[in-house]
VODRENLUM-164512 format. One line per field, with one value per residue (C-alpha): x negated, y, z. Coordinates in nm, 2 decimals. Example, Ala and Ser with C-alpha at 12.3 -4.5 7.8 and 13.67 -1.06 7.14 Angstrom:
2
xx <- [-1.23, -1.37]
yy <- [-0.45, -0.11]
zz <- [0.78, 0.71]
//
This chain:
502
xx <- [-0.15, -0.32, -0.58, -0.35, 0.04, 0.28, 0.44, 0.64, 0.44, 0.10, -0.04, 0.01, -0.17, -0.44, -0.46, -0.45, -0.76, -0.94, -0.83, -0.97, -1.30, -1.36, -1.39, -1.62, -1.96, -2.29, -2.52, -2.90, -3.17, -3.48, -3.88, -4.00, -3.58, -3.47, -3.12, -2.84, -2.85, -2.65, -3.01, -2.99, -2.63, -2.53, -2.47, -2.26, -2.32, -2.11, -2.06, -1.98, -1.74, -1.64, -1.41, -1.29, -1.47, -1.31, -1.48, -1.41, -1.56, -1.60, -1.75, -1.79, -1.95, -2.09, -2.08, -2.18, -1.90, -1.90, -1.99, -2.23, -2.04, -2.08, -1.71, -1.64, -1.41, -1.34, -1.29, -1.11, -1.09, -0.86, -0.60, -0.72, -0.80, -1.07, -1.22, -0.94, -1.09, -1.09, -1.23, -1.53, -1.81, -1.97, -2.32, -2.42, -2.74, -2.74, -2.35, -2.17, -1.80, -1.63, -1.26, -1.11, -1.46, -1.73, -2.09, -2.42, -2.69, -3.03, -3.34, -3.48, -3.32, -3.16, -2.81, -2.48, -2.30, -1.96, -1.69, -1.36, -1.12, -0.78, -0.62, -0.80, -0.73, -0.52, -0.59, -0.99, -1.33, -1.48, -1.86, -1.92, -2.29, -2.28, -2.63, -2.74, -2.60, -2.74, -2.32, -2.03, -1.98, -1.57, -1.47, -1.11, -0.81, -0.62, -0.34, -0.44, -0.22, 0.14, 0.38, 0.75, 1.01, 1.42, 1.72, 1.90, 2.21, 2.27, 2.50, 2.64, 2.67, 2.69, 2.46, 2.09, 2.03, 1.76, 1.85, 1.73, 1.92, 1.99, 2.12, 2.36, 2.58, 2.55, 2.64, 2.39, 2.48, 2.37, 2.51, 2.41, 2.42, 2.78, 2.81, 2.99, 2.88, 2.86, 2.93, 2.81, 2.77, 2.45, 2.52, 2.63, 2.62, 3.00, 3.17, 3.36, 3.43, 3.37, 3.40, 3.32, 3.15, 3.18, 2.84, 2.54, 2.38, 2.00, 1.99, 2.01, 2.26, 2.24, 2.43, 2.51, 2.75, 3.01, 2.97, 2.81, 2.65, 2.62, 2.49, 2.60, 2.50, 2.83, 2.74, 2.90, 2.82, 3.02, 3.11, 3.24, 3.37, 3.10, 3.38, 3.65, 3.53, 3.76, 3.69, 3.63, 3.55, 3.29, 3.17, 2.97, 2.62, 2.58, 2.88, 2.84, 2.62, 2.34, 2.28, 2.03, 1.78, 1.72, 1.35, 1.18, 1.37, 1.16, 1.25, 1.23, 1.00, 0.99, 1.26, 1.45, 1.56, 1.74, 1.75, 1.93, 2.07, 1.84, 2.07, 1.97, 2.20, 2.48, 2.40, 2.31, 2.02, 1.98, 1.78, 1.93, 1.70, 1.86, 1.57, 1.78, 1.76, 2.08, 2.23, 2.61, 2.82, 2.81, 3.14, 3.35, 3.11, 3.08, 2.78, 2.57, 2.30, 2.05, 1.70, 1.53, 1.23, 1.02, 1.13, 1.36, 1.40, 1.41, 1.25, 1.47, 1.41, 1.24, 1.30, 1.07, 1.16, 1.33, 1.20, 1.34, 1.02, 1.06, 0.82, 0.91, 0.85, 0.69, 0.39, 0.45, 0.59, 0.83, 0.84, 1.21, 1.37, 1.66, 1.89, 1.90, 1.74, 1.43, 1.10, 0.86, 0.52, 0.42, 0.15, 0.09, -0.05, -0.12, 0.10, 0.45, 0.61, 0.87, 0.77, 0.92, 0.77, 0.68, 0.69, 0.39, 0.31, 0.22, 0.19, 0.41, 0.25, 0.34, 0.22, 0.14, 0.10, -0.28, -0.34, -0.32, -0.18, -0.14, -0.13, 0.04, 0.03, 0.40, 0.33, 0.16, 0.13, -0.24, -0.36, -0.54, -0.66, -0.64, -0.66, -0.75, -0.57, -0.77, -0.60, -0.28, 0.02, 0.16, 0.57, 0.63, 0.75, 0.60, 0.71, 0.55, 0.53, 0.28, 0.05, 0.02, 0.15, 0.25, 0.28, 0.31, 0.16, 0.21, -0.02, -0.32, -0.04, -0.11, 0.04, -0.15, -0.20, -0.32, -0.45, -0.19, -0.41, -0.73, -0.60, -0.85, -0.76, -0.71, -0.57, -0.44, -0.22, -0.20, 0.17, 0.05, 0.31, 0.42, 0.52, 0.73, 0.95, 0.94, 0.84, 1.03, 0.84, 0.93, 0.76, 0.50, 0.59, 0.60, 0.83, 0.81, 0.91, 0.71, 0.87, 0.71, 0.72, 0.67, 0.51, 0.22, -0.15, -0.23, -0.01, 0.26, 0.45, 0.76, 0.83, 0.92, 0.66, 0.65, 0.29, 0.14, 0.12, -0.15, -0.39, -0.21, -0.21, 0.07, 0.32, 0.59, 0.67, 0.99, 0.90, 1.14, 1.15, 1.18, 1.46, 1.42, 1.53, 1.42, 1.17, 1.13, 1.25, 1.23, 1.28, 1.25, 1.43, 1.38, 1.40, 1.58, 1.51, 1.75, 1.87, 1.66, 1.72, 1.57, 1.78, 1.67, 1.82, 1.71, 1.74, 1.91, 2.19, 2.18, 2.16, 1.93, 1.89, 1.61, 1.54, 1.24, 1.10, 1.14]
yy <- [-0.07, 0.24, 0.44, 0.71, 0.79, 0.67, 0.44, 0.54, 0.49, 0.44, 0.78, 0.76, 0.40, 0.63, 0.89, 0.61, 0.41, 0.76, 0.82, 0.47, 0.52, 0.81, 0.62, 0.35, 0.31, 0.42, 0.11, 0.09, 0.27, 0.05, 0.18, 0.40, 0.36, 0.74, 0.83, 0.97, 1.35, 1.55, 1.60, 1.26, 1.22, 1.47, 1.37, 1.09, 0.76, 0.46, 0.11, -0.19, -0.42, -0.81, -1.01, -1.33, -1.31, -0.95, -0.65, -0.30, 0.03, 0.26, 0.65, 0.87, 1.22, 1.43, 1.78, 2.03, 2.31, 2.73, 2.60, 2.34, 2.07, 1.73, 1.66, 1.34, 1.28, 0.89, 0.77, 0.48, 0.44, 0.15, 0.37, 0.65, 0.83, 1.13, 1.30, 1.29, 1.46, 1.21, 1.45, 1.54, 1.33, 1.20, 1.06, 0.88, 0.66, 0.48, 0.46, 0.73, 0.76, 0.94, 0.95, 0.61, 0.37, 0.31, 0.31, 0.20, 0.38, 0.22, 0.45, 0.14, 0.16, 0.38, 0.25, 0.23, -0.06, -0.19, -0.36, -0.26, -0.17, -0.30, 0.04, -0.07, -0.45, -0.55, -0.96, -0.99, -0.88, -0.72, -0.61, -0.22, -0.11, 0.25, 0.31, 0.69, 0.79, 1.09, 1.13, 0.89, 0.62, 0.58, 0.55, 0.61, 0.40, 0.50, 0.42, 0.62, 0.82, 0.61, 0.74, 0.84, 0.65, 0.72, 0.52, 0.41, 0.44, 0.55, 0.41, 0.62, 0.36, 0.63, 0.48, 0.40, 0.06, -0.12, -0.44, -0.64, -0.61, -0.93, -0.97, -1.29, -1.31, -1.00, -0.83, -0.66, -0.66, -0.45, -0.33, -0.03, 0.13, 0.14, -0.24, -0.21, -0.49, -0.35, -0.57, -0.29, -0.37, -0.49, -0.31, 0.04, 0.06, 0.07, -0.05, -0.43, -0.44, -0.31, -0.52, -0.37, -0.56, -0.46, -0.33, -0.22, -0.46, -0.53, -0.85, -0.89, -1.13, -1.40, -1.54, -1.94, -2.14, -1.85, -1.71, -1.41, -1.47, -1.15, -1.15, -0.82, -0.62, -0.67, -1.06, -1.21, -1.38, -1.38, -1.62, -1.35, -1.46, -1.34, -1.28, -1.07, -1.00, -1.22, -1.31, -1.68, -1.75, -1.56, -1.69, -1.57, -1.60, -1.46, -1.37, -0.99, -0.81, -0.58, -0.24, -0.16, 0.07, 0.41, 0.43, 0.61, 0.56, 0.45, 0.08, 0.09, -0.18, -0.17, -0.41, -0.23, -0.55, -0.86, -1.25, -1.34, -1.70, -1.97, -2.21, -2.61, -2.96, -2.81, -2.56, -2.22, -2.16, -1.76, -1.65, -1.36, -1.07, -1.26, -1.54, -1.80, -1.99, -2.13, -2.35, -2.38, -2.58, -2.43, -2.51, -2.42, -2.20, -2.44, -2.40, -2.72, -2.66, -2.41, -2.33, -2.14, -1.88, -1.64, -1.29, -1.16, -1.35, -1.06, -1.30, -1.52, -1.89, -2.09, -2.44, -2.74, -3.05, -3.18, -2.84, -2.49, -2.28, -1.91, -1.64, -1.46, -1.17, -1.39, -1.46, -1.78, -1.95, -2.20, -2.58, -2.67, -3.03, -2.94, -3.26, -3.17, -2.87, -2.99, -2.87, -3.00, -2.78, -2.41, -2.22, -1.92, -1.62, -1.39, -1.13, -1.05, -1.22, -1.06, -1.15, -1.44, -1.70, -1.83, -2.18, -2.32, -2.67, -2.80, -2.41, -2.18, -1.84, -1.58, -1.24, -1.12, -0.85, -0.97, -0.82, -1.18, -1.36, -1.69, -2.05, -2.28, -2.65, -2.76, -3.05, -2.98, -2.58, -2.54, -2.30, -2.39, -2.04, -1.68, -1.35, -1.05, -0.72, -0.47, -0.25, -0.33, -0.55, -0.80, -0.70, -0.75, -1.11, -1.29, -1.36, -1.67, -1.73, -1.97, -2.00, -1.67, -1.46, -1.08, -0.94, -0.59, -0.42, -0.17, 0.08, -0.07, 0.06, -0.18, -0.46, -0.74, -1.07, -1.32, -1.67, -1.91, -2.23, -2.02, -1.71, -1.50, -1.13, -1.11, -0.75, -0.49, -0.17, 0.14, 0.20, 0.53, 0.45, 0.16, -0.13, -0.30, -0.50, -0.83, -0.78, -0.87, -1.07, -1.13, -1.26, -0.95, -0.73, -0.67, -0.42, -0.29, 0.04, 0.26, 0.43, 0.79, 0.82, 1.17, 1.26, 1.06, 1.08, 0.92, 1.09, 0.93, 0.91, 0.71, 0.56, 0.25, 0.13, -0.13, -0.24, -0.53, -0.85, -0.95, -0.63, -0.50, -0.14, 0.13, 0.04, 0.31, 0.53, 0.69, 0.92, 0.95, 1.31, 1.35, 1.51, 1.81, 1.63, 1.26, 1.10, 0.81, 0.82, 0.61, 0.21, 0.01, -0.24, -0.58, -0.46, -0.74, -0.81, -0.95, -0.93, -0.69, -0.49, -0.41, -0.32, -0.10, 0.00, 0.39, 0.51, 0.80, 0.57, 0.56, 0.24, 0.28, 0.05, 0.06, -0.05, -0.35, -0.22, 0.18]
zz <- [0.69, 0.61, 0.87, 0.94, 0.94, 0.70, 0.93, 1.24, 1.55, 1.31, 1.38, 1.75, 1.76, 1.57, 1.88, 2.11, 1.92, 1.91, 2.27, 2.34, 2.17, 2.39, 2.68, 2.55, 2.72, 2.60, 2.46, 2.56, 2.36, 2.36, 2.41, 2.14, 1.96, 1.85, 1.96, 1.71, 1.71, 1.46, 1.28, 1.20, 1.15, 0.91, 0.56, 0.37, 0.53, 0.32, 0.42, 0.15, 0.33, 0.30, 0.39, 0.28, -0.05, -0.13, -0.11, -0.04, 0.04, 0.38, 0.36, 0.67, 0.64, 0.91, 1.01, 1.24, 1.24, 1.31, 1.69, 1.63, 1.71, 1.52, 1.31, 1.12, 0.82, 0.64, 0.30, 0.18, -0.16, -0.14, 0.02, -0.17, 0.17, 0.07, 0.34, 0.62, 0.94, 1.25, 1.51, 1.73, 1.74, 2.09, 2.14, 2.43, 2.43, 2.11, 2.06, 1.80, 1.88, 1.56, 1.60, 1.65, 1.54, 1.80, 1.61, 1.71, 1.58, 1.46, 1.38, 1.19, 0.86, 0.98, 0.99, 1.22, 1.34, 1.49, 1.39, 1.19, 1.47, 1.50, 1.40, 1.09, 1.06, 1.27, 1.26, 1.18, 1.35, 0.99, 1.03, 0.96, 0.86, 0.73, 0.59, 0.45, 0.07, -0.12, -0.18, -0.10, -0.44, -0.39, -0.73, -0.72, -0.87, -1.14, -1.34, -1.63, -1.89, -1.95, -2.16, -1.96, -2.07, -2.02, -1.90, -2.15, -1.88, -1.54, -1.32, -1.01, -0.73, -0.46, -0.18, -0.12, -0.28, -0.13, -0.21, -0.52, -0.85, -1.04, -1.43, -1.53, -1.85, -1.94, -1.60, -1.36, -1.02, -0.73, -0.40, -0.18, 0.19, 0.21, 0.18, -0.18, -0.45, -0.78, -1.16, -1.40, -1.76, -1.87, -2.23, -2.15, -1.77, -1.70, -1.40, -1.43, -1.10, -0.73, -0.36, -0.07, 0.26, 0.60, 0.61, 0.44, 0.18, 0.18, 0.04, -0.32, -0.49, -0.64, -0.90, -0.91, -1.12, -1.16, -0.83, -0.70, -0.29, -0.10, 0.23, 0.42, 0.76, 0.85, 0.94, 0.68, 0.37, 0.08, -0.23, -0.52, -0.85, -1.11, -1.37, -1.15, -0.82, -0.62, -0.32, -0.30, 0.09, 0.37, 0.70, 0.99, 0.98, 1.29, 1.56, 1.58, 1.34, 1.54, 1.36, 1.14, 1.28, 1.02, 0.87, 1.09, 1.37, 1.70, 1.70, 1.28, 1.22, 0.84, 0.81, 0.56, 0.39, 0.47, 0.36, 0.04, 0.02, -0.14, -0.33, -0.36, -0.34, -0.29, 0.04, 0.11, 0.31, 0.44, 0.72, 0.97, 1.23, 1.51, 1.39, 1.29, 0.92, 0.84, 0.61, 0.46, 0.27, -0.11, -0.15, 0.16, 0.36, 0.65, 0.87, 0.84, 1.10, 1.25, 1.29, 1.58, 1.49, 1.71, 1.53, 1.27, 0.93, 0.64, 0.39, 0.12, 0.20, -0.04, -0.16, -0.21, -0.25, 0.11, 0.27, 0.31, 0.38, 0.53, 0.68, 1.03, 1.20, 1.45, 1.21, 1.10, 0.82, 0.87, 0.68, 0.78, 0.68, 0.42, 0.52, 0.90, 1.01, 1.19, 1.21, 0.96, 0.98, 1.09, 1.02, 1.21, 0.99, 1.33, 1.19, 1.06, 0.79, 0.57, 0.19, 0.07, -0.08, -0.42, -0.54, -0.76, -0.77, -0.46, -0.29, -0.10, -0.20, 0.07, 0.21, 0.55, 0.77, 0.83, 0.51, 0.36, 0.08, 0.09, -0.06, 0.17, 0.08, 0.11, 0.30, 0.58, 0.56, 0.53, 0.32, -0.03, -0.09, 0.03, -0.11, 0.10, 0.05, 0.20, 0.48, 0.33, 0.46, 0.18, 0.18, -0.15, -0.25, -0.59, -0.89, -1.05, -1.40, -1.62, -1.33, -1.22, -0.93, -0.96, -0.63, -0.54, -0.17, 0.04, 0.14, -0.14, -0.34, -0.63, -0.86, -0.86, -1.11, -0.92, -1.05, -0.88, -0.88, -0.77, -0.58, -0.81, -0.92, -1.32, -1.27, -1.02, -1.16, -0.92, -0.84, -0.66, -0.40, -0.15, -0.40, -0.14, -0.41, -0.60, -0.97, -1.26, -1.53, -1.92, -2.16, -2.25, -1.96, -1.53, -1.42, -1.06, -0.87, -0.62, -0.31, -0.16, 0.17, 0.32, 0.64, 0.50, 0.53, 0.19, -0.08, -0.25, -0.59, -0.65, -0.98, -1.20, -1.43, -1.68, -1.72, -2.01, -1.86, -2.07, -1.93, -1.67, -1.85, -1.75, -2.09, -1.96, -1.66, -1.49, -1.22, -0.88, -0.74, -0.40, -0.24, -0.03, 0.30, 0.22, 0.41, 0.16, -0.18, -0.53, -0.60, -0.28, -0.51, -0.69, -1.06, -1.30, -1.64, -1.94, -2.28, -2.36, -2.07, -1.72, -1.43, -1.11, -0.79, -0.66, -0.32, -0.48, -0.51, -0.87, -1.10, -1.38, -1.70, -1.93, -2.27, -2.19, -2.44, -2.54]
//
């Protein structure tokens, strides 16, 4: 989550916090204590934040404008926020309200003092001390020079794909908005075949013995023949399909994608937004049994063992007995969950909206470790290979490599945009896309990078432009990687494949 804008109903909970602060009480000055004044205030004034073990940075700088009144503007270099205005400043006794954060001040040191609001972070009570700087020390992120690569193909698909892209036998396959499933040749990026669903497709396929598994808006899912595209059965995951809300819409809650099926011992195991995980007969289809959550499953179950674990939007994630359905452990995050999670040894690895990624023991759902990204949810699932987990984020607006065993940062790669999707991982290489979203506070590029996995340096770059009308634009999709190729969905309803390697 990012201080301001970006996501619908974000900038008004901004007026609201600032509308909030404004009504705050003053504190008590003490005998002999001096009170803030804008003599005392004016200047850069920078905070060095912690939480969890991970640090960050806070700036505010002070003003007096044409009328004399005291302004405030913020920087966060983790969301590479510079200098965005929050308003007015009020005084009253000891207490500095600036915007949307309520400050004490303290003449000894001097220094000011509160607490990281929940505009900020929405799940913690983080200490803020903003002490006096000569100027503000935000080094800013960046991704450095990379070198622009070209599609070897494009593929027209004619609809926004959102949903993951996956590569089997020499095939990729992808399916878009208008609920069509697309086999497009992995070689030249030709169409094999083409089967439309009843509604849009935000779940990516998956490919198992032969078959191709689709799980549409339309309520269905569907068992496709890899080679031909015949229909092999579908059933009702749910009984009517609600629609999808638009982004942006008021009751758009970033829940753009939707569960894929998680294959193991012969069933199908797909979560649903009505909050239900289900699981099916491989085979026929047949519903087995069902499994009761708080909020919307957008997350692709994950199996362990005898468990099927799965995040919701109610905050938790879910340890669910494979056999019969039950309830086996929960742990409760305090915010939504729609990353799915990664498998490594013992741990579950899954992101949060609390900013948090975790490492959830599977047998009990307690968490080994924890890695803090600073104001940023965690929407982008892992990938997991030889012990480490590359993860994207949202509004950090990074790729991360993550020690799986430790939860320790090796490296972090600035997407410059809202890395939203699950990377793709070869041997040398970690490909992932960027989405722009306009109407923004913190500006946005949208591209697809393939970054060294060794370093975590930009390798190669293809940069999304934005349409004149679109409010978010780029790769919102899962990239796939194979036989020398790597696959990508765009919301420009295009299908792009890349040589790995250019």
């Amino acid at each position: 989550m990012r201080i301001m804008g970006g996501r619908p109903g974000r900038t008004a909970r901004l007026s609201l916090a600032l509308l909030g602060c404004m009504a705050c009480g003053p504190g008590e000055m003490g005998p002999g204590e001096v009170g803030p004044t804008s003599a005392n205030l004016e200047g850069a004034w920078q905070a060095d934040l912690e939480h969890n073990g991970q640090r960050s940075a806070l700036g505010l700088e002070f003003w007096s404008d044409s009328s004399g009144q005291l302004q405030a503007s913020i920087s966060v270099p983790a969301l590479d926020v510079r200098s965005v205005p929050i308003g007015p400043v009020r005084t009253a006794g000891d207490t500095v309200l600036a915007g949307f954060l309520t400050l004490v001040y303290q003449s000894s040191g001097p220094a000011l003092v509160g607490t990281l609001p929940a505009s900020l972070v929405p799940v913690y009570e983080i200490p803020l001390e903003l002490h006096p700087a000569s100027r503000l020390e935000l080094a800013a992120e960046s991704a450095g020079f990379i070198p622009s690569a070209e599609p070897a193909w494009v593929y027209e698909a004619g609809a926004p794909i959102w949903a993951g892209v996956v590569v089997s036998q020499g095939t990729a396959f992808a399916a878009d908005d208008d609920g069509v499933v697309h086999a497009i040749d992995l070689s030249n990026g030709t169409a094999r075949w083409k089967v439309s669903t009843g509604g849009a497709v935000r779940a990516a396929p998956v490919t198992h013995d032969g078959s191709v598994f689709v799980h549409s808006d339309d309520g269905f899912l569907y068992r496709i023949d890899a080679g031909t595209g015949r229909l092999q059965w579908k059933t009702a995951v749910v009984d009517s399909a609600a629609p999808r809300a638009p982004f942006g819409a008021p009751d758009f809650r970033y829940d753009q994608y939707a569960s894929s099926p998680a294959i193991a011992a012969g069933r199908l195991f797909v979560g649903h937004a009505d909050g239900t995980l289900r699981a099916f007969d491989l085979e026929s289809g047949r519903e087995l049994w069902a499994f009761a959550t708080g909020g919307s499953i957008t997350a692709t179950p994950a199996v362990r063992g005898d468990h099927v674990i799965v995040g919701s939007f109610d905050g938790s994630v879910y340890g669910v007995e494979a056999a019969t359905g039950a309830a086996a452990w929960r742990h409760d995050t305090g915010a939504a969950v729609s990353s799915s999670a990664g498998l490594f040894e013992d741990y579950a690895i899954v992101g949060s909206r609390s900013y948090d990624l975790l490492a959830l023991r599977g047998e009990d759902g307690k968490p080994a470790w924890t890695y803090y990204y600073w104001f940023s949810w965690v929407e982008s699932s892992p990938t997991i290979q030889d012990g480490v987990v590359y993860i994207g984020s949202s509004d950090a607006q990074r790729l991360n490599a993550i020690d799986a065993a430790t939860g320790q940062l090796r490296w972090a790669f600035d997407t410059g945009g809202s890395a939203w999707a699950t990377p793709a991982v070869t041997a040398d290489a970690v490909f992932i896309g960027a989405v722009g979203v306009a109407e923004y506070f913190i500006p946005h590029r949208a591209g697809f990078f393939a970054v060294d996995r060794g370093t975590g340096k930009g390798r190669w770059r293809f940069d999304a432009t934005r349409p004149d009308t679109a409010r978010v634009w780029g790769f919102a999709s899962s990239p796939a990687a194979g036989d020398g190729r790597v696959v990508v969905g765009g919301l420009d309803g295009r299908v792009y494949g890349f040589d790995a390697m250019p």
